[in-house]
Every structure is written in C-alpha cells, then in structure tokens.
C-alpha positions in Angstrom: 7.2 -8.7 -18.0 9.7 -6.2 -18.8 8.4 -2.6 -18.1 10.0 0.9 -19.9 8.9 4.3 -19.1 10.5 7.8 -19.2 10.3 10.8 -17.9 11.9 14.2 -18.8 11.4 17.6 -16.9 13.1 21.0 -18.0 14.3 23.1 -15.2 16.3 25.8 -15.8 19.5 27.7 -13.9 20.7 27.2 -11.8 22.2 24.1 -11.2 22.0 23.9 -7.5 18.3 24.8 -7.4 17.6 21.5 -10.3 20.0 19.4 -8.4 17.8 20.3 -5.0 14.7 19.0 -6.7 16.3 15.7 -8.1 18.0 15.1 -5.0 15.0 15.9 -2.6 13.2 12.0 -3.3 10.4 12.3 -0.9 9.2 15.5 -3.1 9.4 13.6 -6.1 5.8 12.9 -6.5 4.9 16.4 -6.8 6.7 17.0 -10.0 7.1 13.6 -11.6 4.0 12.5 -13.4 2.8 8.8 -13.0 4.7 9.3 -9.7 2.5 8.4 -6.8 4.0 7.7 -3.9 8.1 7.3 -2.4 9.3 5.6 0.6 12.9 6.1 1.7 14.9 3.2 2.6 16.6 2.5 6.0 19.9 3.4 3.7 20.1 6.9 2.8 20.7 6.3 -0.7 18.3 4.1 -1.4 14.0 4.4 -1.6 10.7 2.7 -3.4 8.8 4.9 -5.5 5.3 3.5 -7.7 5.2 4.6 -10.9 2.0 4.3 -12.8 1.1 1.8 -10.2 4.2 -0.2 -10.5 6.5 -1.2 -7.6 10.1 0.0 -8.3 13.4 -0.7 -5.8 15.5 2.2 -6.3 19.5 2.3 -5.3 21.5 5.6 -6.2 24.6 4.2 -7.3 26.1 8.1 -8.5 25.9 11.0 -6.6 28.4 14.2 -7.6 27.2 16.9 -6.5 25.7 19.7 -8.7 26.7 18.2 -11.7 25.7 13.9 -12.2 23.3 11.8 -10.5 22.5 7.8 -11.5 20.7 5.0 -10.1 19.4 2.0 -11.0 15.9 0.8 -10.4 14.0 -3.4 -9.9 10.7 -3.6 -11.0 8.6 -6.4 -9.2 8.6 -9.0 -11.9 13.1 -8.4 -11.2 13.5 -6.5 -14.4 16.4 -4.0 -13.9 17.1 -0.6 -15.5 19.4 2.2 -15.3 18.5 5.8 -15.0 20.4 9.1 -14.4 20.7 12.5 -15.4 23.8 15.5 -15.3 23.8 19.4 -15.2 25.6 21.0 -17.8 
C-alpha cells in the first residue's frame, strides 16, 4: 500500500533561522504535526521518523546551505517518495 501525506509550515525571515528548524531533525516532532517520534541514523544524514504511525527511512540526498534541502523517504511496505523544500 502506497501511502501520501504532506505537510506545509510557514516560517518567516530569516532564512537562517527556517533553515535551523528544517535542519535540526531530532526537533522535528515539535513542530510537524502527525510527527511522533525521530531517530537519527548512525550516518549523519540520514534518520527514521513515524508519521501518523507510519514507519518512514529517511536519507537527505540535498543539503545547500540556507537556501535547498531534499531527501527522499521508504515507507515499510518499500514505497518510495521524494520530498524537499528551498528558501527564497
């Protein structure tokens, strides 16, 4: 079973201070909703979160700072998606 959800948060200026927060996983939970826990991977860039009580594998696979961030997430049942976000 394929699974889609989004999530969309305003934050405003400046940059730094949004890319802090989207940068800063093990936080995550307190802003995202449905988001109830994260664990970091043994790699830096990489971490499980549960979303609405779903498993996710998450992978950053873009990272420049201030300005884009991308990764790409496995659900338990192997269905794959691609999220991401920039700072204009």
């Amino acid at each position: 079973m394929r699974t889609a959800s989004a999530r969309q948060a305003v934050v405003q200026p400046p940059h730094a201070l949004a890319f802090a927060l989207l940068t800063d996983v093990p936080r995550w939970p307190e802003w995202v909703p449905g988001l109830s826990a994260v664990r970091t991977g043994p790699i830096e860039l990489s971490f499980e979160v549960w979303l609405d009580d779903q498993r996710f594998e998450m992978f950053a696979g873009e990272h420049v700072p201030y300005t884009r961030l991308g990764w790409s997430a496995v659900d338990a049942g192997g269905g794959s998606t691609r999220r991401g976000c920039s700072l204009r």
